[in-house]
Structure formats: C-alpha cells, structure tokens
Steps between C-alpha positions, in 0.01 A plus 500: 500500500686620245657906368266620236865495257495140498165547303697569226552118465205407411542145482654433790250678686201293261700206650489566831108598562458164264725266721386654848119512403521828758450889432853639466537825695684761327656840709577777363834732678453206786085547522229306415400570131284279374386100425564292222330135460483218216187520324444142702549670831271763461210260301538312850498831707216620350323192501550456891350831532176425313419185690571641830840293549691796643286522772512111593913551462496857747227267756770209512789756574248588777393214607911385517607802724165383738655187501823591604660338175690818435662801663505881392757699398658590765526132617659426191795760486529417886539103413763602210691749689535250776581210197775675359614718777407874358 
C-alpha cells in the first residue's frame, strides 16, 4: 500500500507494480482508494478471468482450509500475538 502523494513519483511507483508483478493499493487520508497494476499484471488478470482460472485459484484456497493446510484470521493474529508477545 502506498499514500496517493507518493503518486506523484511516477517512476518509482512504475517501478514498483513492474518489480512486484502485484496490484499496488493506493489510500487516500488512510482509506482504500483505488488499484494500480503493470499493463503485464492486468493482461494476466484479465486473462485468468476469461479462462475460468480465478475460480480454480478461489477452489484451491477452499480446498486448503478443508484440508486443514491453513488457519483463519483469527488463528493467525492469535499465533503472532503469542510469537511476539502482544
């Protein structure tokens, strides 16, 4: 995530969607404001969503939490609260 003033730097910004190959989240007075992607991230976005990719992806999440091979939210805070003592 990053403060919508840093947009002003355009190529850092450029740089980072580039390098993490990940939407960038952008907030706005601390809120979520909006998205920005490399042209390559949202080719591949859009792409998954045509050949029916995303929902493969959101049944393996499933299938994962079935299968025990990951734990909710709470769980998680719990596990790092208790991890670093908080």
């Amino acid at each position: 995530m990053i403060p919508v003033k840093e947009l002003k730097d355009t190529a850092r910004v450029s740089k980072l969607c580039h390098e993490t190959g990940e939407p960038v989240h952008v907030t706005k007075n601390g809120c979520p404001d909006m998205v920005i992607m490399s042209t390559e991230t949202y080719e591949s976005l859009a792409e998954a969503a045509e050949t029916g990719k995303i929902v493969s992806l959101v049944q393996e999440g499933i299938d994962a939490v079935e299968h025990g091979e990951c734990q909710d939210a709470f769980g998680a805070v719990a596990a790092l609260r208790s991890k670093y003592g908080l």
